[in-house]
N, C-alpha and C positions, 0 to 999 in steps of 0.2 A: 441557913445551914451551910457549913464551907462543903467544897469539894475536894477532895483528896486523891492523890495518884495512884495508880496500883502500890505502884513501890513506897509507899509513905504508907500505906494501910499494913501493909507485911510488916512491916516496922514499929508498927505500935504497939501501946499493951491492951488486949482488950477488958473493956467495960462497960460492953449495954452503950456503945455511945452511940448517938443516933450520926449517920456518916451519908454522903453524896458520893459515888463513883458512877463514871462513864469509860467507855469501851466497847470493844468489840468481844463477838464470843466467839472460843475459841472449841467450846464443845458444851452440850444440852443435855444430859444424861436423865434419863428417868422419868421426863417430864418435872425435873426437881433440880440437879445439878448444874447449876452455869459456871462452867468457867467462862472469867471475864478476863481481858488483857487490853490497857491502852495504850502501850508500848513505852514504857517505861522502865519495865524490867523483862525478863526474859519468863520469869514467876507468872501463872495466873493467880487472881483472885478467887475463891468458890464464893457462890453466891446461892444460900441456897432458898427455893421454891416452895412456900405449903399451897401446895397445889388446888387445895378444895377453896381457899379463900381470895383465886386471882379470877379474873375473866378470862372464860376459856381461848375467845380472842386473841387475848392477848397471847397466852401462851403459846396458837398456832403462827403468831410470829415472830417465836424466839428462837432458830438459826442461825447454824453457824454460819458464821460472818454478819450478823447483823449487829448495827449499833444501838447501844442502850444505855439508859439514865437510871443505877439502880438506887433505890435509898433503903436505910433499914439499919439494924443493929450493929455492930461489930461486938463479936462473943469469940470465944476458946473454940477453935474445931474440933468438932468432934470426932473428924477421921484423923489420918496418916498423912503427913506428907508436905502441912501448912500447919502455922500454927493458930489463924484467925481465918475466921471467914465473915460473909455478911446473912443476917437471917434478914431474906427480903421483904418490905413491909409495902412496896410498889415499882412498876416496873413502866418506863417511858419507853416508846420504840423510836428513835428518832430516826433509823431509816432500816427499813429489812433489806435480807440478801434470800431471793431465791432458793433454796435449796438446790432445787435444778439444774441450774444453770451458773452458781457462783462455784470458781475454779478450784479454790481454795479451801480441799476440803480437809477435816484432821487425817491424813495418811499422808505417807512418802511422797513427793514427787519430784521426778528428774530436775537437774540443774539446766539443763535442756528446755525441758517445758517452762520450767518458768522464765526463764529468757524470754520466751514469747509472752509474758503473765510481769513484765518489768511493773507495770501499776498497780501490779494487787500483790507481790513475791513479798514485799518487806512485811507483809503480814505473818509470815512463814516464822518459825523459831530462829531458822539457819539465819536467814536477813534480818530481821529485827538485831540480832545477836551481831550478826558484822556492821549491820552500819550505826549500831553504836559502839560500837571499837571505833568504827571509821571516825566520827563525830569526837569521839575523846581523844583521839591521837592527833587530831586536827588541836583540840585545844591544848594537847601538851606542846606541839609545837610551838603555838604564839605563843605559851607560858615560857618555854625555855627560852626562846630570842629575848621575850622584854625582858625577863632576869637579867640575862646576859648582855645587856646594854645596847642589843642593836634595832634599828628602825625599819617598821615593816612599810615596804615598799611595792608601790602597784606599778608593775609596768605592764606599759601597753600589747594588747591582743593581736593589735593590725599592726605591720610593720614591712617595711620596704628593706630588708637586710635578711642573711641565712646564718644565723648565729653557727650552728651545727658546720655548715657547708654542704647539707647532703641534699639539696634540690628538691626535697618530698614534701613539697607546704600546699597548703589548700590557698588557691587565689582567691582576694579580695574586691570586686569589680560591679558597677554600676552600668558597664556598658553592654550594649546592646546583644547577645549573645549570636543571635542572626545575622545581624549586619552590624559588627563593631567598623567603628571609623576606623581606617588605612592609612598609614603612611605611603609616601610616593614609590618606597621600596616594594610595597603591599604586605608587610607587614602590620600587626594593631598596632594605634597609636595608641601609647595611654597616657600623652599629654592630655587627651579628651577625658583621662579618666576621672573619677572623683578626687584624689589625692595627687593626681597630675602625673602619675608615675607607676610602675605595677606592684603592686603590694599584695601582702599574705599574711596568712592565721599565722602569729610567731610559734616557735617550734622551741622559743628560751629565752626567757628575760634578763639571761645574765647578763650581756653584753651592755644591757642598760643599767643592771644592778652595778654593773663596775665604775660606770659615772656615778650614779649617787656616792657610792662609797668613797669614792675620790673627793667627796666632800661633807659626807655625814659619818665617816671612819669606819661603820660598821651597819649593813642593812642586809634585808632579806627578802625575797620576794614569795607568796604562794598563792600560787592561782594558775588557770588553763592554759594547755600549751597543745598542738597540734601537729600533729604530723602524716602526712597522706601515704602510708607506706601498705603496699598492696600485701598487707599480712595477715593471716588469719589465726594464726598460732594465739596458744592458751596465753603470752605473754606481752600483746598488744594488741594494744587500745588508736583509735585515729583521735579521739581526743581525753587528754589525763592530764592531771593537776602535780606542778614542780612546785620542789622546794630549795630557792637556786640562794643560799648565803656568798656575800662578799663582803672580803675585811679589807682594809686599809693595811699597812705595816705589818701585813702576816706573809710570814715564808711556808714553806711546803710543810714543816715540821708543827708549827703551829696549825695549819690546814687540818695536818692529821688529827692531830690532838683534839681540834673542836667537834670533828667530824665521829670521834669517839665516843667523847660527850655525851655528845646532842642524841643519838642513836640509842645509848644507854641510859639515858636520862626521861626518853619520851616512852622507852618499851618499860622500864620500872613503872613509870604513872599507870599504863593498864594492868600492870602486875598489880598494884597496890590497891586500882580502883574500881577496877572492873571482872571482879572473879567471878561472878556468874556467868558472865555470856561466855570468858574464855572455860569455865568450867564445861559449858554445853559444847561451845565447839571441841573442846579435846575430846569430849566422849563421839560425839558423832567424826573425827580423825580417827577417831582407834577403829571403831567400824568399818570405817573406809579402808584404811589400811589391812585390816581383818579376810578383805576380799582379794588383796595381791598377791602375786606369789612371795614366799618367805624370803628371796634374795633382793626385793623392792620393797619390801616394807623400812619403816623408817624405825631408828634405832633409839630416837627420843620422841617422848609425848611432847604435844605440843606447850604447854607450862615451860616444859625442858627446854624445848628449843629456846626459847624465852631470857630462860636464866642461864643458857649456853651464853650466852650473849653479852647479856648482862654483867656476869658472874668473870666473866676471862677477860685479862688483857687482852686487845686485839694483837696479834703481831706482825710486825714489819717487816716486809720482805723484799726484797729489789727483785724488778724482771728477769733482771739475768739469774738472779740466786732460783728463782721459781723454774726458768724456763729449765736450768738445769737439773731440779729437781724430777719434773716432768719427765724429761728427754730418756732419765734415768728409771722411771717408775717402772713397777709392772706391768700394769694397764696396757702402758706405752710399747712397753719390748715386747708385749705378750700382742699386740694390736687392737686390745680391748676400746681401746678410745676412737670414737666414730671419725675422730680430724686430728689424727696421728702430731707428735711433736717432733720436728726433724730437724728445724734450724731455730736461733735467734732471729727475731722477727717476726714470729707468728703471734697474728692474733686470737687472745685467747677465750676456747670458749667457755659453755658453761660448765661441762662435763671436766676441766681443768681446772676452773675454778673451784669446783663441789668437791675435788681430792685433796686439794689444798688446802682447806678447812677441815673436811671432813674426815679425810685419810691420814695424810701426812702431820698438820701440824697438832688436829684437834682443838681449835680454835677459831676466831673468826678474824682472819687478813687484811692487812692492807697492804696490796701492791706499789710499788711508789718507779721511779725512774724507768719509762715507757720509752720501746722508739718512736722516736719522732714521726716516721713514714705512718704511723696508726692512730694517730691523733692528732687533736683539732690545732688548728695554727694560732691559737692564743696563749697555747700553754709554752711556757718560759723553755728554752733552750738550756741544755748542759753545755760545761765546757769542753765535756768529750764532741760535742757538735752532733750526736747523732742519736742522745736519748734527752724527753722532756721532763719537767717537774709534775710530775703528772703523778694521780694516786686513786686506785679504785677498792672500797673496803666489801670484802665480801662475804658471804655470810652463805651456813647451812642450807641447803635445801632450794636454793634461789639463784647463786653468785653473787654477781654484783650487784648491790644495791646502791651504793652511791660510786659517783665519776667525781672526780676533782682533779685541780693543777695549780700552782700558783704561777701566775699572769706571765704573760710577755713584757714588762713594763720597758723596755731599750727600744725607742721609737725607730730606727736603724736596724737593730735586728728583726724586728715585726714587719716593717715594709719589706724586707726581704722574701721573709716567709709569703706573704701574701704574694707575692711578684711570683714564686717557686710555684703559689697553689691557684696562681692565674684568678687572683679577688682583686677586684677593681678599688684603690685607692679611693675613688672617687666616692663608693658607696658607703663605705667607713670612715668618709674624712673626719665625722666628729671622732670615730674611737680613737684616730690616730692621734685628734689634740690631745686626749685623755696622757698620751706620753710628751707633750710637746709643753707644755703649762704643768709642773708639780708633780710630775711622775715618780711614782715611789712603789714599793716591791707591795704586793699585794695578791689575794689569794680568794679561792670563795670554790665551791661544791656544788653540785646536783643531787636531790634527792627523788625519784621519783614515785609520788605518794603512792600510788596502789600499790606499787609492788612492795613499800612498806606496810599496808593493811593487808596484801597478799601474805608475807612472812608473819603477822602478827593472829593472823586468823583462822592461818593454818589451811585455805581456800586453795585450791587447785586451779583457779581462771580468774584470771584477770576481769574479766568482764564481770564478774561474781561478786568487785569488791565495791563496784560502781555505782548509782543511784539505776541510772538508763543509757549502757554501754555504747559508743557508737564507734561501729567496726564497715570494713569493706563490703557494702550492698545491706548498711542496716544505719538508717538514723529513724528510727521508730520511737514514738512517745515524743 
């Protein structure tokens, strides 16, 4: 006899067919009612119990959260709310859950508590339901790259280079922590080290995505990237999974454009494929939102936000047309904004960015020609000398989602910059041939995945959107 998933069962027509499902339960009712769920939908199964014809045994241990082998009919339910259920003809326990002592019981519980419950949480409606978004957004990704012609590329975890510049990486090392061996200076030697040299968890595999692409014309990297930054705020993670594309022969304009795309293209896939779980999380958002005060609640369901997205051009906007926009706001003359706008050249934060979408244009943005003094030394110089090709798209509720520039490729002006921001030639000498041999204008993005599952889930914590989060004073599980 086959086995069948939840979601294949809800799916059928019923007919007295004799059926296999396994699962977990997610509530016992009556000594008769089981709901069963083996994560595959968001949906239980009903499975229901004639109770005089089972082993009493048996049914003392059918709790929730125990796993079971049920088999039996698939018929028309007779209640509300499903349209098949199973009438049980036997029941396997393949493993019980205490009542007692199992965490995870049918009621509420904090987003809190179950951070401490990371191994049993995806059993929850809320998880289940995000980390299959997670899981499908993951594969709309690879789907749009390989459409789109470019080659998914693994760059390396360990790396002796600070792509970012910002010193916050987690070291790599073999040696001794008690007594590492000393140079004459007293100083570590990390000639003794394993890699000969000191190295670190990378923090972005762009730097290497830009080599490939300098010969595979268009590639994309997605996988873990690290960063040791002592935060604990709802919006980082010490280690989270990048989505860093680089093209060949792309200018800032094409950058944009892909970057439009790919963003619209991978939130449609959950729109079209995934309406249940985004159905439960919006209702349990409206709730949430229900408990704020009326001037913090949010003015679109989360579907909306969605098809906010979706649905609009993004629009382009230069820093300086933004900063002026800002300088000029209400917000700003009235001093509502926590990091006031006063000159060109401020870095902008999120509360600026979230007007600019949300207030001013109603739409979602891309900033494009950045100063130079705020961003990283790979992005391409203007001829004004003092802004770069740089572009951040930003979006409701969040800001910035994606960072992008197209390249420094002038091997002359890059050694510059790096001389300006005190980066050793020596540690970059390959990036440097990358303009020395075939150098051509090229371009590529940063996408950083949670906070894309963060926007599409409508989740309030970053760590929320995670399998098993690890943050400052927590690598647990």
């Amino acid at each position: 006899m086959s086995q069948f998933s939840v979601k294949e069962l809800l799916g059928t027509e019923p007919a007295s067919q004799q059926v296999v499902i396994n699962g977990w339960v997610k509530a016992f009712r009556s000594n008769r009612f089981i709901a069963l769920n083996d994560g595959s939908t968001i949906n239980n199964l009903q499975c229901v119990v004639d109770y005089e014809n089972f082993d009493e045994e048996i049914i003392k241990e059918i709790s929730v959260g125990a796993a079971l082998k049920v088999t039996g009919s698939l018929v028309e339910s007779q209640g509300k709310g499903q349209k098949v259920e199973i009438l049980v003809g036997a029941v396997e326990i393949h493993g019980a859950a205490d009542p007692e002592t199992y965490p995870i019981q049918p009621k509420k519980h904090s987003l809190e508590f179950l951070r401490e419950k990371a191994h049993l949480r995806v059993r929850t409606n809320t998880f289940s339901a995000v980390m299959r978004l997670r899981s499908a957004l993951a594969f709309a990704i690879h789907d749009y790259f390989n459409k789109n012609g470019f080659y998914y590329m693994h760059a390396p975890i360990v790396t002796g280079s600070d792509a970012e510049g910002a010193g916050e990486m987690f070291r790599v090392t073999t040696l001794d922590a008690k007594n590492p061996p000393l140079t004459e200076e007293g100083d570590v030697n990390y000639k003794k080290d394993f890699f000969g040299k000191e190295t670190n968890l990378t923090v972005s595999g762009q730097l290497e995505a830009e080599a490939y692409a300098m010969g595979l014309g268009k590639v994309y990297t997605f996988g873990p990237t690290f960063r040791a930054e002592n935060s604990n705020t709802s919006r980082h993670l010490a280690e989270f999974w990048m989505i860093e594309p680089e093209m060949a022969f792309y200018d800032l304009d094409m950058n944009m454009d892909l970057a439009e795309d790919f963003i619209k293209s991978v939130i449609q896939y959950v729109l079209e494929n995934c309406d249940d779980d985004l159905e439960f999380l919006e209702k349990r958002l409206l709730d949430e939102e229900k408990t704020k005060p009326q001037a913090e609640r949010s003015e679109l369901s989360l579907k909306d936000k969605l098809r906010f997205v979706v649905d609009n051009n993004f629009k382009r906007v230069s820093y300086t047309e933004a900063i002026d926009i800002l300088r000029n706001s209400k917000p700003n003359k009235k001093k509502k904004f926590e990091y006031p706008i006063d000159e060109w050249g401020a870095d902008l934060q999120s509360e600026h960015e979230r007007f600019l979408v949300e207030k001013h244009f109603k739409c979602p943005v891309i900033l494009f020609d950045y100063p130079a003094k705020i961003k990283a030394f790979y992005m391409r110089l203007n001829e004004d000398g003092k802004t770069v090709r740089a572009m951040d798209v930003l979006f409701p509720g969040i800001g910035e989602i994606v960072g992008g520039s197209q390249r420094e490729e002038r091997l002359e002006v890059l050694k510059e910059k790096m001389e300006q921001l005190h980066i050793e030639e020596e540690e970059l000498w390959w990036y440097l041939d990358l303009r020395k041999f075939g150098t051509a204008v090229h371009s590529g993005f940063g996408l950083g995945f949670e906070r894309l599952v963060l926007f599409v889930t409508g989740m309030g914590n970053i760590r929320d959107v995670i399998p098993f989060p690890r943050t400052p004073q927590n690598a647990e599980f």
